[in-house]
KOLVEX-515729 format. One line per 4 residues: number of its first residue (from 1); for each residue x, y, z of C-alpha. Coordinates in nm, 4 decimals. Example, Ala and Ser with C-alpha at 12.3 -4.5 7.8 and 13.67 -1.06 7.14 Angstrom:
BEGIN
1	1.2300 -0.4500 0.7800 | 1.3670 -0.1060 0.7140
END
This chain:
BEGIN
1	-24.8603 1.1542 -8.7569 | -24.8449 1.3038 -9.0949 | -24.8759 1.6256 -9.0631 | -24.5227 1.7028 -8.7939
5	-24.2568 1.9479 -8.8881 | -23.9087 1.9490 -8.8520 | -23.7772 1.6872 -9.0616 | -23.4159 1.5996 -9.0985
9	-23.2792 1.4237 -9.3830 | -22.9996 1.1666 -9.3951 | -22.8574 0.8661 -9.6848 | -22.9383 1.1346 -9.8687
13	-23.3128 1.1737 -9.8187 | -23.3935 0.7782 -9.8362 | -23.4006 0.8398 -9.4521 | -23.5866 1.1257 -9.2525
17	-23.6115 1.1766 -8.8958 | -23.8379 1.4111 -8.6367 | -23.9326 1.4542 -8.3271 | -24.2460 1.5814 -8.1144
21	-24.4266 1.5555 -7.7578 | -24.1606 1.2727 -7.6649 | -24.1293 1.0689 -7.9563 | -23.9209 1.0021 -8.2435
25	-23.9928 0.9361 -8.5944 | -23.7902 0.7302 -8.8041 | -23.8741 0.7177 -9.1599 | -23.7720 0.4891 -9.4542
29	-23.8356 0.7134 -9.7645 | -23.7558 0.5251 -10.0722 | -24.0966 0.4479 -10.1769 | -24.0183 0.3996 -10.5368
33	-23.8286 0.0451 -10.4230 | -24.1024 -0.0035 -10.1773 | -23.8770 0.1198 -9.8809 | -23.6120 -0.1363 -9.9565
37	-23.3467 -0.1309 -9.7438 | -22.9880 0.0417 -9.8875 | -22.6075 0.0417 -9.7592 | -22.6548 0.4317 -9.6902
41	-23.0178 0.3599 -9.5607 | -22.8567 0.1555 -9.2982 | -22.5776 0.4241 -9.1822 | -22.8646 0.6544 -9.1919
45	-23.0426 0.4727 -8.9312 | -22.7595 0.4595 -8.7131 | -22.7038 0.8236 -8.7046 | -23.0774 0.8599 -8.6250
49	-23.0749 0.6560 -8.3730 | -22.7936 0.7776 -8.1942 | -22.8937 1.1196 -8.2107 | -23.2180 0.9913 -8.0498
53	-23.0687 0.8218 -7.7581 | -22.8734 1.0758 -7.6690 | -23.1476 1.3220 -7.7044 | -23.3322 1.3193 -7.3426
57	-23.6788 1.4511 -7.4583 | -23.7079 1.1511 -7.6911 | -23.8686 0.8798 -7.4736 | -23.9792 0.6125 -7.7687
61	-23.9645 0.5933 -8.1737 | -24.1713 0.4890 -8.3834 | -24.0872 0.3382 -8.7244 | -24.2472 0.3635 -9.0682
65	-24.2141 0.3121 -9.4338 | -24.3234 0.6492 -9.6608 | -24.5695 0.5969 -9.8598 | -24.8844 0.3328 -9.8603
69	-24.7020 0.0434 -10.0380 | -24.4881 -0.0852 -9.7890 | -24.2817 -0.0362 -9.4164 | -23.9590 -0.2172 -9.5744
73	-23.9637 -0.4791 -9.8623 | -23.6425 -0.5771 -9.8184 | -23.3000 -0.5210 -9.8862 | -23.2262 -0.3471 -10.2071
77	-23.1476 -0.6370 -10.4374 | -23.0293 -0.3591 -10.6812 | -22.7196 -0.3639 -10.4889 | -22.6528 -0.7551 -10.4508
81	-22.4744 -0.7742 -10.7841 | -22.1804 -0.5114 -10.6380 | -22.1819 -0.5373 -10.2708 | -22.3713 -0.8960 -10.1897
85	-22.2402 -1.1032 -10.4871 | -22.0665 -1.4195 -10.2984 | -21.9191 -1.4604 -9.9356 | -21.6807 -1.2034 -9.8569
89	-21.8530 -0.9525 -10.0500 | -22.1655 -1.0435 -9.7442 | -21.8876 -1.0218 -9.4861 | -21.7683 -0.6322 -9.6261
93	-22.1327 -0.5915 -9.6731 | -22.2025 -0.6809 -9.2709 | -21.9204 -0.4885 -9.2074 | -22.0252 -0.1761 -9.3005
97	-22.3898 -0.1854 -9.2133 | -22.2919 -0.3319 -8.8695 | -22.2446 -0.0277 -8.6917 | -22.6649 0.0729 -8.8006
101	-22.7418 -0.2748 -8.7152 | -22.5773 -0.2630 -8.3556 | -22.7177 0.0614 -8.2750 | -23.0650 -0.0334 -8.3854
105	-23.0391 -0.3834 -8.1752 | -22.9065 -0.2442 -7.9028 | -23.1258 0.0766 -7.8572 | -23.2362 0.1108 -7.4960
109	-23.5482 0.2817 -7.5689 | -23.8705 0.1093 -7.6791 | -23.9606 0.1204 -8.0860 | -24.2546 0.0705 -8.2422
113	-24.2706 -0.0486 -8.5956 | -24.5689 0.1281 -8.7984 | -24.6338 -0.1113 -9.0740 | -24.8248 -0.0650 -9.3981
117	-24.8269 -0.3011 -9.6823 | -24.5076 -0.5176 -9.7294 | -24.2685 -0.5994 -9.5210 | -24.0632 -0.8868 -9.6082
121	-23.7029 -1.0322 -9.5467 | -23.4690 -0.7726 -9.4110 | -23.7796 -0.5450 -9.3869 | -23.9342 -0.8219 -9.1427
125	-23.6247 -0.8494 -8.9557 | -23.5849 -0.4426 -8.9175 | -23.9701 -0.5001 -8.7417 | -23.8930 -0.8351 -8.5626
129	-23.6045 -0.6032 -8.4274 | -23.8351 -0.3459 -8.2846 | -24.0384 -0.4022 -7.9397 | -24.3905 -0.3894 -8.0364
133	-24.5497 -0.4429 -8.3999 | -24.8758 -0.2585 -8.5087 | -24.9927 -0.3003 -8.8777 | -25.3027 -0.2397 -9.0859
137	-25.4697 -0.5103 -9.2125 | -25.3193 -0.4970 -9.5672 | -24.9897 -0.5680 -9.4372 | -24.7829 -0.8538 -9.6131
141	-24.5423 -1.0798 -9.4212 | -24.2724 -1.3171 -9.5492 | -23.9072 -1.3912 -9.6234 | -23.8256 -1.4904 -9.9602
145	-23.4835 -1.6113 -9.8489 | -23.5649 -1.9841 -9.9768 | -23.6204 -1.8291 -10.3404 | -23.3014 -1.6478 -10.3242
149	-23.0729 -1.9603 -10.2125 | -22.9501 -1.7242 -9.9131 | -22.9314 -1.8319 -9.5497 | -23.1601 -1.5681 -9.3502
153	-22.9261 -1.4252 -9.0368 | -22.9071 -1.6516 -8.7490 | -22.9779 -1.3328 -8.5125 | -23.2907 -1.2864 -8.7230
157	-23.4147 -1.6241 -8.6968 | -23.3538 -1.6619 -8.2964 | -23.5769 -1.3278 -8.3337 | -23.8844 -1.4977 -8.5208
161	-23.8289 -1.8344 -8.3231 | -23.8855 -1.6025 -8.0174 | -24.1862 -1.4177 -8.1289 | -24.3431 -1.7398 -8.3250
165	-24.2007 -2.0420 -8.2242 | -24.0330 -2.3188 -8.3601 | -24.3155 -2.4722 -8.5775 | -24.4360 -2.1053 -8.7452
169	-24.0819 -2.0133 -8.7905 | -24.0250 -2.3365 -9.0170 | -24.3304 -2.2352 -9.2440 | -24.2776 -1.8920 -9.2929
173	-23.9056 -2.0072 -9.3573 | -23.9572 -2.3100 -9.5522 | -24.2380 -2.2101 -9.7893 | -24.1234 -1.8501 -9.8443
177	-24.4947 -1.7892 -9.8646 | -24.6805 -1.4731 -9.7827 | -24.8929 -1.4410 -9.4934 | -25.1535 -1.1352 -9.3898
181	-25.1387 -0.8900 -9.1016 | -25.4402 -1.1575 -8.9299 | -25.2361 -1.4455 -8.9779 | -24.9488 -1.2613 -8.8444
185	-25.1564 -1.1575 -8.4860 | -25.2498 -1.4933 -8.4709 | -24.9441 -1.6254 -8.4313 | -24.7293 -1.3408 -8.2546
189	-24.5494 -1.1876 -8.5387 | -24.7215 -0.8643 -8.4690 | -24.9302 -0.7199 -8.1582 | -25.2018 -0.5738 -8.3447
193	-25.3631 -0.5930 -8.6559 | -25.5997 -0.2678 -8.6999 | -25.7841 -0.1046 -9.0004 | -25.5788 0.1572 -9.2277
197	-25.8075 0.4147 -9.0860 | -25.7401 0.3345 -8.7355 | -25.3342 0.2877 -8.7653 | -25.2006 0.6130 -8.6766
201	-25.4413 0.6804 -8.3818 | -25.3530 0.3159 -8.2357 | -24.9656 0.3641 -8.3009 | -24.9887 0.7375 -8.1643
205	-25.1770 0.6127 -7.8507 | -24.9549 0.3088 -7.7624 | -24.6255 0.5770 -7.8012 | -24.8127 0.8756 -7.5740
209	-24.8456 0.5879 -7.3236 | -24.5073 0.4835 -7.3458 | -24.3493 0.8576 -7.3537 | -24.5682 0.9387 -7.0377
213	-24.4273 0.6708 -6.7817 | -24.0766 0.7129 -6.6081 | -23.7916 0.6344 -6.8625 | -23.5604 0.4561 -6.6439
217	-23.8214 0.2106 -6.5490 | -23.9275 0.1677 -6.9127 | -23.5826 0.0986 -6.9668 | -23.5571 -0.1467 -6.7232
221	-23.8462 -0.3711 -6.8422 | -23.6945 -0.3464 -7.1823 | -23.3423 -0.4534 -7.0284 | -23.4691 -0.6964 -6.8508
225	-23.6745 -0.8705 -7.1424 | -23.3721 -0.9048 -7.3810 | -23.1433 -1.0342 -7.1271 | -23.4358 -1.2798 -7.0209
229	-23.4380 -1.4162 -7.3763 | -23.1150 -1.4661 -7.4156 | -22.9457 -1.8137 -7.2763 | -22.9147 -1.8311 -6.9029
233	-22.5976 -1.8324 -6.9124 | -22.5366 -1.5470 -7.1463 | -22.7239 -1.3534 -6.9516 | -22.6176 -1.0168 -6.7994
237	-22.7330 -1.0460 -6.4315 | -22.4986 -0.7567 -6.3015 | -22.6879 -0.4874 -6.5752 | -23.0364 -0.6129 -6.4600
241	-22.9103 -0.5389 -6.0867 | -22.7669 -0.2111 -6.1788 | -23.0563 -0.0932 -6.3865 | -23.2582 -0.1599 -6.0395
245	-23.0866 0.0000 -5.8239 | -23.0608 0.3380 -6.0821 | -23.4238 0.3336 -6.0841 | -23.4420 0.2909 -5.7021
249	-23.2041 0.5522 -5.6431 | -23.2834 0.7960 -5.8810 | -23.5267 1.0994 -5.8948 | -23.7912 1.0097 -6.0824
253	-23.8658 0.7410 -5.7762 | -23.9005 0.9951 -5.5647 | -24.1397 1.2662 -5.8098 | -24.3209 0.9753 -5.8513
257	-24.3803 0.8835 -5.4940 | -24.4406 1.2388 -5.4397 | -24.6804 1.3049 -5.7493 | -24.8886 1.0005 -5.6348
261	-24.9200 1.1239 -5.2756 | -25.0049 1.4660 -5.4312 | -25.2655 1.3432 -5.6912 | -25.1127 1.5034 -5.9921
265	-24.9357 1.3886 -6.2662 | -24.5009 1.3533 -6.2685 | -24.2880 1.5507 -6.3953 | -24.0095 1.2922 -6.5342
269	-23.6372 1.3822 -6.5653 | -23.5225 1.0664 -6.6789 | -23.2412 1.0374 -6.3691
END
């Protein structure tokens, strides 16, 4: 993982993207603030990820902070005073990271969060917000919201109560306390905890797995798993239907019909 070509830069470097064998790689390159998450960081993202989905050879992304210190610490307090400072300077401040935000919790295509040392508040949320969760086993956890007098997003929250539950989401909450990548796989914050050593092998494998089954159907799970946790009557029945029959009817149902008959591996075109 650290040794592809073909970066692209955007938010003027603080975000880097690539791409190779199926996957995408999203980076969040300002290790001298511990990754912490900017304005421009966030409209980076959202160009990324756009790019991505509309590029058919990418089949999953993969997340990561640069350097060994941290995925995301946060948002970049450096930037409360001017854009975060009271109420409607939050609300202009949603406003203009919203469109990064939608894209990124809306993407149709599984993401895997990398994570390597912290990754607190906003950082947390930016992995709470991806599908699956890998870290190493220095990993820190937390959100300091309760030593900041903020309220944590409500989107966020229905995020952790969903991964942790109602009782772990009131500690980590309450307390503002740290926990460790073990503590964190114990209770469903992340899937796997793994040794440094072992984290780009694990995160590689899970993503070569991913980018080798048929996209639509991939898609489909994922679909199907938001809508599922949302209310039941917020739920979007008629997209879970649809998303069926596109995978029924496309042509990747029939190369893989035919690939199994024939003992070989698919060829997937993703319609």
């Amino acid at each position: 993982m650290l040794d592809r070509t073909g970066i692209r830069e955007f938010a003027g470097g603080r975000m880097l993207s690539e791409k190779q064998d199926g996957i995408g790689f999203v980076t969040f390159n300002q290790p001298e603030k511990r990754n912490a998450m900017s304005i421009e960081m966030w409209i980076g993202l959202g160009e990324i990820l756009t790019e991505f989905q509309e590029d058919r050879s990418v089949h999953v992304v993969v997340m990561r902070g640069a350097g060994d210190k941290a995925f995301v610490s946060g948002a970049d307090i450096s930037q409360f005073e001017k854009n975060r400072s009271n109420a409607d300077a939050q609300r202009e401040y949603d406003r203009v990271t919203g469109i990064g935000r939608e894209k990124f919790h809306n993407y149709p295509k599984p993401v895997i969060a990398r994570i390597q040392g912290f990754c607190m508040g906003g950082g947390l949320a930016i992995a709470m917000g991806a599908d699956l969760r890998i870290a190493s086993f220095d990993s820190q956890f937390g959100i300091p919201a309760a030593r900041l007098s903020i309220a944590y997003a409500s989107d966020s929250v229905r995020k952790l109560i969903d991964l942790v539950g109602p009782a772990h989401a009131r500690m980590i909450l309450y307390t503002a306390r740290r926990i460790n990548a073990v503590e964190a796989e114990r209770i469903g914050l992340i899937n796997h905890a793994v040794p440094i050593e072992d984290l780009d092998l694990t995160v590689l494998d899970i993503a070569r797995k991913i980018a080798d089954n048929a996209p639509l159907s991939v898609a489909a799970s994922k679909l199907t798993i938001n809508e599922m946790l949302k209310d039941e009557s917020r739920r979007d029945m008629a997209a879970i239907k649809a998303m069926g029959e596109l995978c029924f009817n496309s042509a990747d149902y029939k190369e893989g019909r035919t690939a199994f008959m024939e003992k070989r591996q698919p060829v997937w075109r993703g319609e």
